[in-house]
C-alpha positions as semicolon CSV with decimal commas, in nm:
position;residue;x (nm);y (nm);z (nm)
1;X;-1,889;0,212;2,555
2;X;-1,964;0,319;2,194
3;X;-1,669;0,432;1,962
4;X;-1,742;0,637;1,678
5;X;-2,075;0,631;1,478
6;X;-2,257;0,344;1,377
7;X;-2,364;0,326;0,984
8;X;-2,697;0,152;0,838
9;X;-2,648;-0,077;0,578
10;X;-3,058;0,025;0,434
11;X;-3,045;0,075;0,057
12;X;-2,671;-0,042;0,027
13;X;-2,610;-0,269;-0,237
14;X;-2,380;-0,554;-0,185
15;X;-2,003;-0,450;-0,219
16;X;-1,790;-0,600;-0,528
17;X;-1,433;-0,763;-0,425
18;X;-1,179;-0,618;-0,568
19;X;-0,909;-0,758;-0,727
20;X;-0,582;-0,642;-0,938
21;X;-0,394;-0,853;-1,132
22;X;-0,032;-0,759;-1,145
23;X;0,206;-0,724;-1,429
24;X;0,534;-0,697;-1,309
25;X;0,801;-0,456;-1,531
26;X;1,124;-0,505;-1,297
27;X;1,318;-0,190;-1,365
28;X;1,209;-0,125;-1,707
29;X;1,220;0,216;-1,783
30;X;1,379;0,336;-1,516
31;X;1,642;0,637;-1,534
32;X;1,833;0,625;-1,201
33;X;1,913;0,306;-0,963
34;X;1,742;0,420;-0,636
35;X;1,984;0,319;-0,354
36;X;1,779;0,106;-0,211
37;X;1,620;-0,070;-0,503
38;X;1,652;-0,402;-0,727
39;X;1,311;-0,441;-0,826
40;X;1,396;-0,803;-0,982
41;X;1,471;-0,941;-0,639
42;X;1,181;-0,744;-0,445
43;X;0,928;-0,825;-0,708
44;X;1,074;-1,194;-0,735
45;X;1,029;-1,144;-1,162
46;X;1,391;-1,117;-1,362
47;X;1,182;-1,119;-1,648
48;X;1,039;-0,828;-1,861
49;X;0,676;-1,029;-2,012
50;X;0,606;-0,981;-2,345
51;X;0,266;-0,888;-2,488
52;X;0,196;-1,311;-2,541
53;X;0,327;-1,315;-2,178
54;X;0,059;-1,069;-2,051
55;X;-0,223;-1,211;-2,237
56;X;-0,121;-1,563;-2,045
57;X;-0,116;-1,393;-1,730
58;X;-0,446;-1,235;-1,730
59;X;-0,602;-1,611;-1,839
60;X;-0,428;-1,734;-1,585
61;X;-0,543;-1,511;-1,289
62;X;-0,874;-1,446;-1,455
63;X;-0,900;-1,884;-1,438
64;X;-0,912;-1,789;-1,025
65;X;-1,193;-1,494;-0,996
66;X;-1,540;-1,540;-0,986
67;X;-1,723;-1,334;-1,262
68;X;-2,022;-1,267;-1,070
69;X;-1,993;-0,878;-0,807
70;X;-1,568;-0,873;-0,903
71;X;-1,408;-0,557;-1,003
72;X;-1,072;-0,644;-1,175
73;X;-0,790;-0,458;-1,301
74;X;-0,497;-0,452;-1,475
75;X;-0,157;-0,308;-1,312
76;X;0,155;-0,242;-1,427
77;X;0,394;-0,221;-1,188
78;X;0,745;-0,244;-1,068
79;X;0,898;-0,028;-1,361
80;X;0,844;0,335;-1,502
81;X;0,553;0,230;-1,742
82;X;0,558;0,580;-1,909
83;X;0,905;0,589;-1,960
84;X;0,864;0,312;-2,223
85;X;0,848;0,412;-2,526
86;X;0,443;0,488;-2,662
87;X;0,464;0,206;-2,871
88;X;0,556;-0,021;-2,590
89;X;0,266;0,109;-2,329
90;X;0,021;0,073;-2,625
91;X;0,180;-0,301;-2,685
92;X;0,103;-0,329;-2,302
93;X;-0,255;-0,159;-2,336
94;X;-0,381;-0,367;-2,618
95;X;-0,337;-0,667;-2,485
96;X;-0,617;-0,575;-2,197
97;X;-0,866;-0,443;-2,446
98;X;-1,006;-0,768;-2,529
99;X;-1,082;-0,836;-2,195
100;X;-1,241;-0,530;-2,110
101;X;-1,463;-0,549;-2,389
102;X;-1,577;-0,914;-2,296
103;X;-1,654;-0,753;-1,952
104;X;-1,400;-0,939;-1,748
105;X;-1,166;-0,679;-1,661
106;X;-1,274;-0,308;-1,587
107;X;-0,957;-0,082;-1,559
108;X;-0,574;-0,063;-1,548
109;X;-0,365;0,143;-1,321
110;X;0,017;0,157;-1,328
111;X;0,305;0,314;-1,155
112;X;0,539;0,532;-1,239
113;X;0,799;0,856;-1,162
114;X;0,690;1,207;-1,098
115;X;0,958;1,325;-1,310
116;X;0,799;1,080;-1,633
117;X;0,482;1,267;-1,648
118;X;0,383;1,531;-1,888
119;X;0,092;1,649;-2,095
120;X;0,216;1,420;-2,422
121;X;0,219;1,098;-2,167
122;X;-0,081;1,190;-2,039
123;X;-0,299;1,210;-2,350
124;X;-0,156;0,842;-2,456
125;X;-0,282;0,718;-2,166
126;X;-0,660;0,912;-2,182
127;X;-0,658;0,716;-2,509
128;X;-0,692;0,378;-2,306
129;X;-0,899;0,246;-1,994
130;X;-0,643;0,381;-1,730
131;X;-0,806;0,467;-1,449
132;X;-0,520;0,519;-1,185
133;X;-0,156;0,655;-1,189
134;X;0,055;0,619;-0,919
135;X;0,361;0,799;-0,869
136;X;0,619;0,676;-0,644
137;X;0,646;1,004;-0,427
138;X;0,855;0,797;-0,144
139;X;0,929;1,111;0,017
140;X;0,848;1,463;0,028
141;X;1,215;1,583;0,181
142;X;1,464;1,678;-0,114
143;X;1,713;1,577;0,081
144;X;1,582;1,263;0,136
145;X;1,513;1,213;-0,235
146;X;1,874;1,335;-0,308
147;X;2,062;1,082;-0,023
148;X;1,853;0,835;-0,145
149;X;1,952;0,837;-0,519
150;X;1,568;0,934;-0,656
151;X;1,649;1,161;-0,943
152;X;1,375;1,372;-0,883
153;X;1,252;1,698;-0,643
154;X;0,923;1,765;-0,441
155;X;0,872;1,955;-0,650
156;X;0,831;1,728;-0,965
157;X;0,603;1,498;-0,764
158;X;0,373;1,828;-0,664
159;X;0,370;1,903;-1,061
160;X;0,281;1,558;-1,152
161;X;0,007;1,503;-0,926
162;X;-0,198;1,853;-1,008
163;X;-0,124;1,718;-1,394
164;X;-0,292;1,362;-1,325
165;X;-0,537;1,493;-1,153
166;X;-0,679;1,729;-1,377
167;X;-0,644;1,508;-1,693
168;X;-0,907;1,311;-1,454
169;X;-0,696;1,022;-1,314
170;X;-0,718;0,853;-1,002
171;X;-0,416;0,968;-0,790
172;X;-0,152;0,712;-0,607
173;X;0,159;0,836;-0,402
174;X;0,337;0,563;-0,263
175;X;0,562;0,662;0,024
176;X;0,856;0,487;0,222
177;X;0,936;0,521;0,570
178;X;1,351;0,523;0,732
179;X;1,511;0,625;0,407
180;X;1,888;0,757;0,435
181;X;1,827;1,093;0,591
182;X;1,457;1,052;0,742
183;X;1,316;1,132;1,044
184;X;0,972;1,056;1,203
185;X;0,883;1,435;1,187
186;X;0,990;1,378;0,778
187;X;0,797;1,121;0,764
188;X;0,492;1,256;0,923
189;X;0,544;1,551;0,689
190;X;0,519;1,374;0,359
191;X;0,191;1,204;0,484
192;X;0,057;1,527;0,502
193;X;0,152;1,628;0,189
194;X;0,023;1,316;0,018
195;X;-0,284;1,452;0,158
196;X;-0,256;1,761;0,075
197;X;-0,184;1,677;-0,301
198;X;-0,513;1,477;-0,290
199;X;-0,430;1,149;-0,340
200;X;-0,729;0,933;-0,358
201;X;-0,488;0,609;-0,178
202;X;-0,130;0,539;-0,089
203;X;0,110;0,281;-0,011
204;X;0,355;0,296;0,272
205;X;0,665;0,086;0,244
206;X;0,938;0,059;0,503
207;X;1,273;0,075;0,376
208;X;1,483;-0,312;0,399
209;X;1,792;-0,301;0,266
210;X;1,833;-0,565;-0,019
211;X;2,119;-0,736;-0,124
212;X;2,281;-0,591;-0,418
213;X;2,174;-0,207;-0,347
214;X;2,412;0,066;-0,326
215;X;2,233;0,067;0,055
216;X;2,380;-0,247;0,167
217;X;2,688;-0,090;0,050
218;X;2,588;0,210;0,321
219;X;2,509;-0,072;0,553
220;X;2,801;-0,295;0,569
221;X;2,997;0,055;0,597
222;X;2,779;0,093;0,891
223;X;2,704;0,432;0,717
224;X;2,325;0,383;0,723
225;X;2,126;0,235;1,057
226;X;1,758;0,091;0,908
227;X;1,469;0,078;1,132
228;X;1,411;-0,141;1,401
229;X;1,102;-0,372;1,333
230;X;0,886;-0,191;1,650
231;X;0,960;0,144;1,548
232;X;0,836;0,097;1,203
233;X;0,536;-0,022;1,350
234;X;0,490;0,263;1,543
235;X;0,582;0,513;1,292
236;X;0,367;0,361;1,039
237;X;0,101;0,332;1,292
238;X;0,069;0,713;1,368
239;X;0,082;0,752;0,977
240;X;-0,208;0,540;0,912
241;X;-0,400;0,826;1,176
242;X;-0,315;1,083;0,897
243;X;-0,455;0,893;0,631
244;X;-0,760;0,781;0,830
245;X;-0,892;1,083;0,914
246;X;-0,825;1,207;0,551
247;X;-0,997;0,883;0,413
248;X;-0,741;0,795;0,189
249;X;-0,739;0,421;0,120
250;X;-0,428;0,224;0,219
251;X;-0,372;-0,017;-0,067
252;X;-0,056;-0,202;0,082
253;X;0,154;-0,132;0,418
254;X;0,479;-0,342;0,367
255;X;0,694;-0,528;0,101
256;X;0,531;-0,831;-0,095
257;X;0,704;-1,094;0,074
258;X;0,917;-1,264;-0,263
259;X;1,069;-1,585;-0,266
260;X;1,403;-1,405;-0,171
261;X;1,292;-1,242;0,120
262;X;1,090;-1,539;0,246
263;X;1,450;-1,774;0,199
264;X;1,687;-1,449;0,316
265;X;1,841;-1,486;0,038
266;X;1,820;-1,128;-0,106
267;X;1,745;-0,991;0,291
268;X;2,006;-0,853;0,424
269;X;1,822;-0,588;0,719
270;X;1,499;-0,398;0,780
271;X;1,191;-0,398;0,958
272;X;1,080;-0,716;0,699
273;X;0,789;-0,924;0,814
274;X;0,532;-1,113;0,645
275;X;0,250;-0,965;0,854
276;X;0,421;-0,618;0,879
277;X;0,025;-0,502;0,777
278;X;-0,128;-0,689;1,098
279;X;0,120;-0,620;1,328
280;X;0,043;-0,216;1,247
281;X;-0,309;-0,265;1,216
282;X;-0,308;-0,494;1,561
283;X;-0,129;-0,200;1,748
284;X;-0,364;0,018;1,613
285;X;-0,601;-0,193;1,781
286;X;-0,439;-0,195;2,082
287;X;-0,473;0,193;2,075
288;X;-0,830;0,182;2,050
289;X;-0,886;-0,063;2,334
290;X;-0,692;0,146;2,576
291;X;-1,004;0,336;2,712
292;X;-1,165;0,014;2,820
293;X;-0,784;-0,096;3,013
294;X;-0,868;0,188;3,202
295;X;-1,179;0,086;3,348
296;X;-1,219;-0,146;3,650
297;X;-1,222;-0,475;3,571
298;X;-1,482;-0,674;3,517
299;X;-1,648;-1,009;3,428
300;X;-1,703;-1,009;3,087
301;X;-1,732;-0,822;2,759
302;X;-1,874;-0,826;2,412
303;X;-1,713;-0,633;2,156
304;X;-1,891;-0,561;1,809
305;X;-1,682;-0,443;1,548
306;X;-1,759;-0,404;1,208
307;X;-1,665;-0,772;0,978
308;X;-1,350;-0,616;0,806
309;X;-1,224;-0,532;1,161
310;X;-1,255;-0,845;1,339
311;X;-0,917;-0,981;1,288
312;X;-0,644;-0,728;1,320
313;X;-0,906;-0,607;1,645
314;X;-0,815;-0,935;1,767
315;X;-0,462;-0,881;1,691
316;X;-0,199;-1,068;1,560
317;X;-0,174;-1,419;1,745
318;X;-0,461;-1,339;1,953
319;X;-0,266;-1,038;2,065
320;X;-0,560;-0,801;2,180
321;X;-0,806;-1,074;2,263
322;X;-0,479;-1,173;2,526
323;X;-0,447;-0,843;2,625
324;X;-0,835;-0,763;2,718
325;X;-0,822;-1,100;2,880
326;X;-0,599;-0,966;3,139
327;X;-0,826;-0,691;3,273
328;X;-1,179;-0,897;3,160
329;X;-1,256;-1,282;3,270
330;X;-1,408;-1,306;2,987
331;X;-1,368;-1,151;2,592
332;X;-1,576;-1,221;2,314
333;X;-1,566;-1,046;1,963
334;X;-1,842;-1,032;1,765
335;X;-1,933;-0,885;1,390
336;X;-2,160;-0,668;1,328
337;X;-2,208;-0,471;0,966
338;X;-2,376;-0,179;1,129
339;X;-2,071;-0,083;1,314
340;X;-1,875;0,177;1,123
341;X;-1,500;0,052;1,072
342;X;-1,218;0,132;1,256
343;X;-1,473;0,217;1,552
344;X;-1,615;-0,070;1,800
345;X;-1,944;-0,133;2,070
346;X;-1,859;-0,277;2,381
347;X;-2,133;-0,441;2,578
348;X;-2,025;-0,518;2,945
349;X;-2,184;-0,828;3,129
């Protein structure tokens, strides 16, 4: 059984890895305390780096990447960057120049508030190598945004993202999932609009409540309910479909896993897992196999799936491969580059 359309590699050059060294800001900038962040404790930094602290930090990382086929950039995150003040961004900006020129680096890209762009911000940051702004939308639901202490409308992320994208930037909108006052449908809804704002890639967080936040004030009041871990799943899951079929690349699903959320320390409740990404992208799996559960079962089958598929089409802890193994005697994955992603080729024996 053949999923999807297979793709012929003829002519393609070899694909550069990507990489993106991160400069983390924790809460620099940043006008309001959203109720459900502290960016020191999610980002694990407490400190703001100086320019000498940058210029360290992109040694250090650089020390780690191959300089033959790597595309590497610079980006800013965990703050508002363009709430600094100019000189401070151009502090931040010079300190990747020399890089860039010595060919090591290629880009930056930073994040930022919908409400913190304007025409001034954006033609101070034409003046340098960024590439890629991403606003953190979170939701598209004012009343979401308002219950959740954003600061900022729809409306103001709608504005921003027609602004960035005709100065000629790369568009971001991040988005989070179970905020106070969200609903699937709400959810659903802002993926759409992400889309529909033409975001080039996205980032879907699920909402944990942190210690320290205004929200685990909520929680211990038992005034907000977060999401359980499978429903998260799930809802991500059906948002990933959205953004799929819209190609719009997924840059991270889930929280970076800090040192305080690894020890509990700064957890306090959420849908928080280390492999939150494979366990969405394994039940996404699971969704694609479910044509072949319906057949009769059989000796064995080989399924081809295309090399960046293999493992989350072999789920999480074997999870698919255990599943297939119940209806098949025997499973056997293979890779092949000629299979288009997300699709598969199963050959029955």
């Amino acid at each position: 059984m053949k999923s999807g359309a297979s793709t012929s590699l003829n002519n393609q050059t070899k694909k550069k890895r990507h990489f993106t060294i991160p400069v983390f800001i924790p809460m620099e900038a940043c006008p309001f305390q959203c109720i459900f962040c502290d960016q020191h404790r999610i980002s694990g930094r407490s400190v703001v780096p100086s320019a000498e602290d940058v210029i360290s930090l992109l040694h250090q990382h650089l020390s780690t990447i191959p300089e033959m086929n790597a595309e590497v950039e610079v980006g800013f995150f965990g703050g508002t960057f363009t709430g600094l003040s100019p000189e401070r961004q151009r502090a931040y900006f010079e300190t990747v120049l020399p890089f860039m020129e010595n060919g090591r680096i290629q880009g930056i890209r930073l994040s930022t508030r919908p409400d913190f762009i304007s025409r001034e911000i954006l033609d101070l940051l034409r003046k340098y190598p960024v590439k890629t702004i991403e606003l953190g939308a979170q939701s598209m639901d004012d009343e979401v945004l308002k219950r959740s202490g954003r600061g900022h409308s729809s409306r103001d992320t709608e504005i921003a993202s027609q602004m960035i994208r005709e100065a000629g930037f790369s568009l971001g909108l991040q988005m989070m999932i179970g905020l106070p006052g969200d609903t699937e449908e709400k959810s659903f809804k802002t993926a759409i609009k992400i889309v529909d704002l033409g975001a080039s890639e996205t980032r879907i967080y699920p909402v944990i409540v942190i210690k320290g936040t205004p929200l685990e004030d909520l929680f211990l009041k038992g005034k907000y309910i977060p999401l359980e871990l499978e429903k998260a799943v799930r809802v991500t899951k059906n948002i990933l479909r959205i953004f799929d079929e819209a190609n719009i690349k997924i840059i991270r699903i889930g929280l970076h896993p800090s040192e305080g959320l690894l020890n509990r320390n700064d957890y306090i409740a959420g849908p928080f897992h280390t492999s939150f990404r494979e366990l969405v992208m394994t039940s996404a799996w699971t969704d694609r196999f479910q044509d072949l559960l319906k057949e009769k079962p059989g000796e064995s089958i080989e399924i081809r799936v295309n090399p960046a598929d293999l493992h989350p089409a072999i789920g999480y802890y074997g999870k698919n491969r255990k599943l297939l193994e119940k209806h098949f005697r025997m499973v056997k994955f293979r890779t092949d580059p000629e299979i288009k992603e997300k699709t598969f080729y199963a050959d029955h024996h």
